[in-house]
N, C-alpha and C positions, 0 to 999 in steps of 0.2 A: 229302488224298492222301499218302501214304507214298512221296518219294521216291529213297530207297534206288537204288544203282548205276543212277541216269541221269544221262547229260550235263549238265553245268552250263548249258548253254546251250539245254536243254532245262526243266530244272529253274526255270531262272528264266522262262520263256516259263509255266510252269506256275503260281506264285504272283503271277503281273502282273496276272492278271484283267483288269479293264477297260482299263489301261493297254497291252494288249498294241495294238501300230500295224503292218499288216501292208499295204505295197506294192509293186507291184509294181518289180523294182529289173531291169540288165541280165543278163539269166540266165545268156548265156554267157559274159558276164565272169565272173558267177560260181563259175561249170562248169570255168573254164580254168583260176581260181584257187584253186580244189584241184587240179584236175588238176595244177599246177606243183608244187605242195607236196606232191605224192606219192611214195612210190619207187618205181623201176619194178616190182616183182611187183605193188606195187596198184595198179598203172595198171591192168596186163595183166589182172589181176582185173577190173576195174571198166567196161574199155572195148570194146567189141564193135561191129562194124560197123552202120550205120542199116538192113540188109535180114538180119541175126542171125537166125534165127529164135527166139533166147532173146528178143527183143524181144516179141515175142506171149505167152511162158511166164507167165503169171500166174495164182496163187494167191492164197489167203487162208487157210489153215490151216499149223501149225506146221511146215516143213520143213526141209529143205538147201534152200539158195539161192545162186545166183551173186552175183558183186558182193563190196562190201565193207560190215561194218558196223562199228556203232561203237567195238565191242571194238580192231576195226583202225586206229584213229585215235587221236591223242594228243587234248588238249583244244582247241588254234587249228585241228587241222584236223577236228574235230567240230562247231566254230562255223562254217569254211566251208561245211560238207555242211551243216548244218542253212538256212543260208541259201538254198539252194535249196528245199527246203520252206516257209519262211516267204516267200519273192516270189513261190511257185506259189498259193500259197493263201488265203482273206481268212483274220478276225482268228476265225473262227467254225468254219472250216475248220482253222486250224491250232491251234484250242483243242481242238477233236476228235482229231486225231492225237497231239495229245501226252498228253492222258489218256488215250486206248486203248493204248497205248504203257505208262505209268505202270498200267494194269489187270495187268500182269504180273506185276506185283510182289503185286497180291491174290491171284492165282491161285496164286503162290509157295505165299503163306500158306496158301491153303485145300486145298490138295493137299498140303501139308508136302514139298516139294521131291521128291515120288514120280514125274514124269514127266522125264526126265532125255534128253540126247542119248546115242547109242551109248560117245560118249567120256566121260561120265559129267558134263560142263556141264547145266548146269540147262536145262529145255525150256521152261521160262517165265522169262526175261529180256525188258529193256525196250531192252537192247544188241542186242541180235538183230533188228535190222534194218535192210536194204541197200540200198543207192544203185548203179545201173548208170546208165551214160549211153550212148546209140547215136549213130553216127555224131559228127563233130568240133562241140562246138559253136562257133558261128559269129552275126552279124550276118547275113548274109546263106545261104539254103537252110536246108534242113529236117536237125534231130537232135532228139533225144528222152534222155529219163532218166525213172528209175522209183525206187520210194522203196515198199519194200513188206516185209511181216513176217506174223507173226499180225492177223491181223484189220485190215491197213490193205496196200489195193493202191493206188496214185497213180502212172498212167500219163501222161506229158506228151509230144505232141511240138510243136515250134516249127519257124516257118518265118519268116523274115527276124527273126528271136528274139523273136516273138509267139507266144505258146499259140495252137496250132490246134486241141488234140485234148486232152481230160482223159478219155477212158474207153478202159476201164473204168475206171472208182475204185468202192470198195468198202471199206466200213464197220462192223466189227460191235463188240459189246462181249460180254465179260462176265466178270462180273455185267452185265447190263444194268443192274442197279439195285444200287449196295454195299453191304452194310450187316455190315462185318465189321470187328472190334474192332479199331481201330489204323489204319482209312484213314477218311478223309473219306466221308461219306453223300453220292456222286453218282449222276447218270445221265445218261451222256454222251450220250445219244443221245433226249434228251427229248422234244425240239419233236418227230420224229419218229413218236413213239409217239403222243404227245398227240394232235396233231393229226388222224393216221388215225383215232382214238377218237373226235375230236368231229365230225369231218366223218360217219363214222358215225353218230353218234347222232342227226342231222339227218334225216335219212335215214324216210320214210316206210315204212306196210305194202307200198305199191308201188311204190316205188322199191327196197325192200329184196330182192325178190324180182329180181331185174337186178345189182344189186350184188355180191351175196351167192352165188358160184357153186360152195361146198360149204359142209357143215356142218365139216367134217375142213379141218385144216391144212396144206399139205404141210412134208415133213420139211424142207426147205428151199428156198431160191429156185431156182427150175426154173433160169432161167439158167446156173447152177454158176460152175464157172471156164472154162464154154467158151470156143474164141480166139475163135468167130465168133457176134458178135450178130445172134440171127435172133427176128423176132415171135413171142410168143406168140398161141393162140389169142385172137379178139379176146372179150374179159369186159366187164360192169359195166356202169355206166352213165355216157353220153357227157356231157360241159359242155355244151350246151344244156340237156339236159332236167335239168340242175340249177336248183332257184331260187335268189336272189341272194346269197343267205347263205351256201349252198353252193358257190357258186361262189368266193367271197371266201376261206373256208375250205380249197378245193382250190385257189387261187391262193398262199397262206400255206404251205401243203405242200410244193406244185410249189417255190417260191422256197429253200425250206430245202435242197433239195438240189441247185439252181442254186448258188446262195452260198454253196459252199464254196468258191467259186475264186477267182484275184484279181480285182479288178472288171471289167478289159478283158476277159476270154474267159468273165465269167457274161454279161455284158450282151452279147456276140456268141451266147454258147450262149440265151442268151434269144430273141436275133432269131429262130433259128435254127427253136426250138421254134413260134414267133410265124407267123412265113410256112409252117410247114408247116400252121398250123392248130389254134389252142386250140382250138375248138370240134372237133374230132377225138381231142380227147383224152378217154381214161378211168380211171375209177376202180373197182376191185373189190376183193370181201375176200375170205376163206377162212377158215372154224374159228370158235373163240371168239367172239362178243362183247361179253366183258368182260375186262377186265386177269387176269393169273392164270393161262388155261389159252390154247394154242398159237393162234396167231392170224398171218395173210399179206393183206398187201395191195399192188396192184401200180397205177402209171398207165403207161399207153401208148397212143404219139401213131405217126404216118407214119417217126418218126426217134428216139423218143424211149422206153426202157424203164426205168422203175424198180422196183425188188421190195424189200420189207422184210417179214421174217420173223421171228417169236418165239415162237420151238418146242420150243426144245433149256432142260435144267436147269429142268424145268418155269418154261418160258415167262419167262425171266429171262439168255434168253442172246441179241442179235437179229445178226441181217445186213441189211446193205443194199446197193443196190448200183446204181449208174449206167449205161446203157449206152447209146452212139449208134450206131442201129441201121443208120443210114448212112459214118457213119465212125469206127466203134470202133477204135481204136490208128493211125487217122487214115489206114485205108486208103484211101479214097475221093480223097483230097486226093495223097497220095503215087502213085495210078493214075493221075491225071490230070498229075501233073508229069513224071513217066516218059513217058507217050506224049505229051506238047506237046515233051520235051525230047532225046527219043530216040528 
């Protein structure tokens, strides 16, 4: 990968590969120590009350955005903000954010710098993306912080300074796949793709017919960037009536996009999924299937929706995207603390 104008302290998280060691560390110690080492206009930038309603605003496409990004930061306080992404996230999780991040820089190249901001800064940078943090954080009660740009949204809130809440988060690349002179041949979003293909291709003449709920793609995940996660139609076919390979298969799936977090709130969001009911959970596709032309697949459970899509740039640009359909941006938890508390 071509790492041209990104943080050093991103840049080396980038060539550590397997050495990369991500845990979880005290967040709002973290959170306070930048917040000290700021000035005040980027505090004022940066900090917004825990009931904001910027706190719900979340995208995934190129925008204006509140908060501060990297541009705004010298190099020690680039390594503080970065450490709140690296103690949110496992080593697989924040191996993702930093190469979709570093994708900027391809798109640089393959647009030849033609998508620009109104002020004339380039509209593909890997500096262009912002940190806000809601309410004071603390040890003890609920605040939140957000870490979001092109193609990566990472919604946190904490309460006695434990992750309660990572959705939405949302994933996409592209290239999905590089293959442009002068970067690295990746694809950041591998196990993803793969895996929806092979648990497909399991898939019997009638099983396929349950699965498989259009021939057409849609243009993207039905979800969008809506603030409030609501069920999809229910599609596909239930875990029961998988057999055991497919099941193994759709559990291998399920996990890739559990474990992007740090291991205390995958293995809570695991229980989470677990008591509402695996065997309640499904799997469906849309479009394509084979690699090459636009292709959607989604699982969803009582509490649990996920969508990956690969439609756009003939089928080489994807989204993904996380949602809890019970407590998305951890409204569910914060309802219940409000009326126990007031």
């Amino acid at each position: 990968m071509n790492y041209r104008f990104i943080p050093l302290c991103i840049a080396l998280t980038l060539t550590a590969g397997s050495a990369i060691t991500s845990y979880a560390q005290n967040l709002a110690a973290e959170a306070n120590t930048l917040i000290r080492n700021l000035s005040e206009p980027l505090k004022e930038r940066m900090l917004f009350s825990l009931n904001d309603e910027e706190r719900m605003n979340f995208h995934f496409v190129p925008r204006e955005r509140k908060g501060i990004n990297f541009h705004d930061l010298n190099e020690s306080q680039q390594d503080m903000a970065f450490s709140l992404i690296r103690s949110s996230l496992s080593d697989e999780g924040l191996r993702k954010t930093t190469e979709i991040m570093a994708l900027e820089n391809v798109l640089y190249k393959i647009e030849n710098n033609r998508f620009k901001w109104p002020d004339g800064s380039p509209g593909r940078d890997p500096l262009n993306y912002f940190f806000s943090i809601f309410g004071t954080p603390s040890d003890t009660g609920f605040w939140g912080w957000r870490f979001e740009g092109h193609h990566i949204s990472l919604n946190f809130m904490l309460n006695d300074n434990q992750i309660v809440s990572s959705t939405p988060s949302f994933f996409g690349t592209n290239p999905a796949k590089v293959d442009v002179e002068g970067f690295d041949k990746i694809e950041v979003l591998k196990l993803e793709s793969d895996l929806g293909f092979r648990l497909l291709g399991t898939m019997s003449d009638e099983q396929m017919k349950i699965v498989r709920f259009s021939e057409e793609a849609p243009e993207g995940i039905f979800s969008g960037a809506n603030r409030t996660a609501t069920a999809l139609e229910p599609r596909g076919i239930l875990y029961p009536s998988m057999t055991q390979d497919q099941q193994e298969i759709f559990m291998d799936l399920l996990n890739v996009y559990i474990d992007n977090y740090e291991l205390g709130f995958s293995k809570r969001l695991r229980a989470k999924i677990e008591a509402a009911g695996i065997d309640n959970l499904s799997f469906s596709w849309a479009g394509s299937l084979t690699e090459g032309s636009g292709h959607y697949y989604r699982i969803q459970g009582p509490s649990l929706l996920i969508e990956f899509d690969n439609t756009q740039n003939n089928a080489n640009h994807i989204h993904s995207v996380v949602r809890d359909l019970t407590n998305d941006f951890a409204e569910d938890l914060l309802k219940q603390h409000y009326e126990n508390h007031h």
